[in-house]
C-alpha positions in Angstrom: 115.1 63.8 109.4 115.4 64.0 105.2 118.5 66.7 104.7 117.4 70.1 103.6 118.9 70.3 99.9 119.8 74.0 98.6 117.8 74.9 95.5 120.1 76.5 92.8 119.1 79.8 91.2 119.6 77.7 87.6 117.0 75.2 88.6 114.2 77.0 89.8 114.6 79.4 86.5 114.6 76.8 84.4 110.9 75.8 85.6 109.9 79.4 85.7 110.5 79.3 81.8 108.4 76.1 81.6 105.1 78.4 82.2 106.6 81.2 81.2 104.8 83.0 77.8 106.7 84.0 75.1 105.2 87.7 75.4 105.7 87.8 79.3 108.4 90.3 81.0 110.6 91.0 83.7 112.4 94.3 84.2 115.5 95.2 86.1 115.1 98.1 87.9 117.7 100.9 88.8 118.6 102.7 92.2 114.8 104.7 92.0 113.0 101.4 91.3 112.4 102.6 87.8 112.3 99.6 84.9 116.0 99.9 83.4 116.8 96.7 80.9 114.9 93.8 80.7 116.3 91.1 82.3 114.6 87.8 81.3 117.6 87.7 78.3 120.4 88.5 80.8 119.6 86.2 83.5 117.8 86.7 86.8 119.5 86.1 90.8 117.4 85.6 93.7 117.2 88.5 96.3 117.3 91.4 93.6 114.4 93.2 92.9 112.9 92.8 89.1 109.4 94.5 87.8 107.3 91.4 86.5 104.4 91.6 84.8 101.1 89.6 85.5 102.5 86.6 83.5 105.7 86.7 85.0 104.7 86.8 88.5 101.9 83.7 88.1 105.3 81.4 86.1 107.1 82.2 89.2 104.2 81.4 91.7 103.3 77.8 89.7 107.0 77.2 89.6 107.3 77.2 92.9 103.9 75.5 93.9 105.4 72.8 91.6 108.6 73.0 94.2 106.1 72.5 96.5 104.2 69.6 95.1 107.1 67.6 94.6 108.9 68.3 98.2 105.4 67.4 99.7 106.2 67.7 103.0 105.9 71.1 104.6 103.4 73.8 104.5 102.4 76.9 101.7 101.2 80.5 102.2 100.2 82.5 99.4 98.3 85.9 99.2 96.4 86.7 96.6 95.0 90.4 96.3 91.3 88.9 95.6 89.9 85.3 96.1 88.5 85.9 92.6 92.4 85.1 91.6 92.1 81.9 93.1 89.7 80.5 90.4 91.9 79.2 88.3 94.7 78.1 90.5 92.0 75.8 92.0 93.0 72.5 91.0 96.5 73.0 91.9 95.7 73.9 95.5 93.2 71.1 96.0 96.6 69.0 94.7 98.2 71.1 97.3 96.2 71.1 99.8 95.9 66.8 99.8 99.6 66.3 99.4 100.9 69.1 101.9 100.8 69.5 106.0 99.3 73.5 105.4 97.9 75.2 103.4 96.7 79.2 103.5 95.2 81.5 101.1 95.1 84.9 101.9 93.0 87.7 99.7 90.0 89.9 100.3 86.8 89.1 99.2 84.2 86.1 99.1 86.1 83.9 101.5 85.9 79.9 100.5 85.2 76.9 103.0 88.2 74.8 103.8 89.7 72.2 101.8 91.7 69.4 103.3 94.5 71.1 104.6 93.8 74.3 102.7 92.4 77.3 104.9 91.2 80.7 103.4 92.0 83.4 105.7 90.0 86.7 104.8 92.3 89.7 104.6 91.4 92.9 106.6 94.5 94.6 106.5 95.5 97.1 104.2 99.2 96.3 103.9 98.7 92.7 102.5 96.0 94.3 100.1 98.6 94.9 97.1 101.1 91.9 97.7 101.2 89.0 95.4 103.2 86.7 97.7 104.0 82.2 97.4 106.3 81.4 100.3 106.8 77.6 100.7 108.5 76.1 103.8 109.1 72.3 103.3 111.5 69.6 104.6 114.0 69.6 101.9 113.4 73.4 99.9 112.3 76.3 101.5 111.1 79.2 97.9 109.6 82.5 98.2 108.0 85.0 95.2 107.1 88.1 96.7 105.8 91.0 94.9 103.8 94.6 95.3 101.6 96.4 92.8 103.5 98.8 90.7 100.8 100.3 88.9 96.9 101.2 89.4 95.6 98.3 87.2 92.4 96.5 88.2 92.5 94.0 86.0 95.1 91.2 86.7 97.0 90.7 83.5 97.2 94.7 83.4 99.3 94.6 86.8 102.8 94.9 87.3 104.5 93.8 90.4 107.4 94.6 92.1 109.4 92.2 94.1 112.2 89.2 94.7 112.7 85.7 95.2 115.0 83.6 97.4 116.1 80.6 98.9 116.7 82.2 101.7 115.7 79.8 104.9 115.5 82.4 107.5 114.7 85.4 105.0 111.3 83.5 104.4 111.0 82.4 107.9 111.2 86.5 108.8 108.7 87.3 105.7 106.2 84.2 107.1 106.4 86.2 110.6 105.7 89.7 109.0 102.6 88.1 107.4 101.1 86.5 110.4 101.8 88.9 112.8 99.9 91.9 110.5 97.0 88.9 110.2 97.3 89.2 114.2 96.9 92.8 114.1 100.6 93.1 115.6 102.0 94.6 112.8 101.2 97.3 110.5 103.6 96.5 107.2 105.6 94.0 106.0 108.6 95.4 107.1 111.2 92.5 105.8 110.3 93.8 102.3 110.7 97.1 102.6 114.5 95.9 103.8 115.1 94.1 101.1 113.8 96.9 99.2 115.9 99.7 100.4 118.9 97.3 100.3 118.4 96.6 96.7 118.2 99.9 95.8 121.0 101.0 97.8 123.5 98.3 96.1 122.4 99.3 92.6 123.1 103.2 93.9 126.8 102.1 95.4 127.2 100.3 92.3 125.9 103.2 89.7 127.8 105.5 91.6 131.4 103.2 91.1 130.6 103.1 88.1 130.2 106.4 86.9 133.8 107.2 89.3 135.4 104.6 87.5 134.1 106.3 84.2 135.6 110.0 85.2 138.4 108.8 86.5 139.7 106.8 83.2 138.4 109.8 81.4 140.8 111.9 83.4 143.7 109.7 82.4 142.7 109.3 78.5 143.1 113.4 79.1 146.1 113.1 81.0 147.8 110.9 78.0 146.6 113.3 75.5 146.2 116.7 76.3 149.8 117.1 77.5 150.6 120.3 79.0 146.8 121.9 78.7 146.1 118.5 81.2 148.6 119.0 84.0 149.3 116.4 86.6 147.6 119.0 89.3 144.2 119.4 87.2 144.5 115.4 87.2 144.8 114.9 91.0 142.1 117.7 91.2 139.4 115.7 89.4 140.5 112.3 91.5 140.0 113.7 94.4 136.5 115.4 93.3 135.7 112.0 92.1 137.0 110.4 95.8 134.8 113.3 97.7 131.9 111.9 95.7 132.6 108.3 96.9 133.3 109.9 100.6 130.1 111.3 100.3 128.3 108.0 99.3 129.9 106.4 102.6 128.4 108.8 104.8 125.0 108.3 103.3 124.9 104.6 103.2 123.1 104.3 107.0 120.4 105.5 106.1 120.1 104.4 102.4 120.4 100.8 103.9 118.4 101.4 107.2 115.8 99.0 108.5 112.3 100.3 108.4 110.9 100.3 112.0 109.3 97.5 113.3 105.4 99.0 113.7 103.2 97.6 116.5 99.9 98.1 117.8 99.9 98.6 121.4 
């Protein structure tokens, strides 16, 4: 059995930019999931949650499908809102779909007859409906892009996503599962995203929150160093210990800002 090889971040960013557009963009986002910085110039890291636009998201996807192309050994899910978005991806999924062991489209709409190993699979479930998702399981890389609708767009190069990719073996093992078992009617949402989710916007709280801690509390000892007697050492152990009740504070929320979403069946 071939050895499963890790796929660095570096690599798989570096053939995102080969599709990429000059004019396309990708946004960090902050602890509300609002667009912060952009963060095509600073560098992206798998598992954090970025705002891509249209363009973005399809570099990503074709990135990966080329992943996929050259592993050629393992199997490809994709969801695509609408089989009307499949149009002009078609020639790389018929090259998928003779070089792979599975393929699966999944999108609402005029459904398509098979294709080699290509299947259509018509979506009746309203929590695919706004994903944008390429998940790629193979014998020597595993990649996943998975992304929501951020805005009320209709049309595709007006839409911006929200979303993550990783590496991750077993994180896009448990996203593959989510998927099939809300195609199987067992499952109501895709609940591994709305972990990853809550967990990314929980670290970028914790870290916003050190941050601005770290910021009082040097600002508290510029005063200390300057203000002399109007700054006594009292006032200064006051304000630490505001700024540690702030951090206490933080700790006791984290269960919940870091919760799983429940698991929804239908019975």
């Amino acid at each position: 059995m071939p050895k499963k090889k890790s796929l660095s971040n570096e690599e798989f960013l570096r053939r995102v930019r080969d599709y990429l557009p000059m004019d396309a963009a990708v946004w960090n986002t902050d602890e509300r999931g609002k667009p912060c910085s952009c963060a095509i110039s600073g560098g992206m890291e798998e598992n954090r949650v970025y705002l891509f636009d249209a363009e973005a998201v399809a570099s990503a996807s074709h990135a990966i499908e080329e992943l996929a192309l050259e592993d050629a050994n393992g199997s490809l899910l994709a969801t695509m809102q609408d089989f009307k978005h499949f149009e002009p991806h078609r020639e790389r999924y018929w090259q998928l779909a003779a070089t792979l062991n599975r393929v699966r489209v999944v999108a609402k709409g005029r459904i398509r007859p098979p294709h080699d190993h290509l299947k259509f699979i018509l979506n009746a479930h309203g929590a695919i409906a706004p994903f944008w998702t390429v998940l790629y399981e193979g014998a020597q890389i595993q990649a996943l892009l998975i992304c929501r609708q951020a805005n009320d767009a209709e049309v595709f190069e007006h839409k911006r996503f929200a979303g993550f990719y990783t590496f991750s073996t077993d994180l896009i093992a448990r996203v593959r599962r989510d998927i099939e078992q809300i195609l199987a009617g067992r499952r109501r949402r895709l609940a591994e995203f709305e972990r990853m989710i809550a967990l990314d916007r929980a670290a970028k709280q914790i870290h916003a929150s050190f941050d601005h801690e770290r910021k009082a509390v040097e600002a508290a000892i510029r005063r200390l160093q300057t203000d002399g007697p109007r700054y006594p050492t009292r006032r200064f152990a006051a304000d630490l210990e505001k700024s540690l009740n702030r951090l206490r504070l933080l700790n006791a929320m984290l269960p919940d800002l870091i919760e799983s979403p429940s698991q929804s069946t239908v019975a």
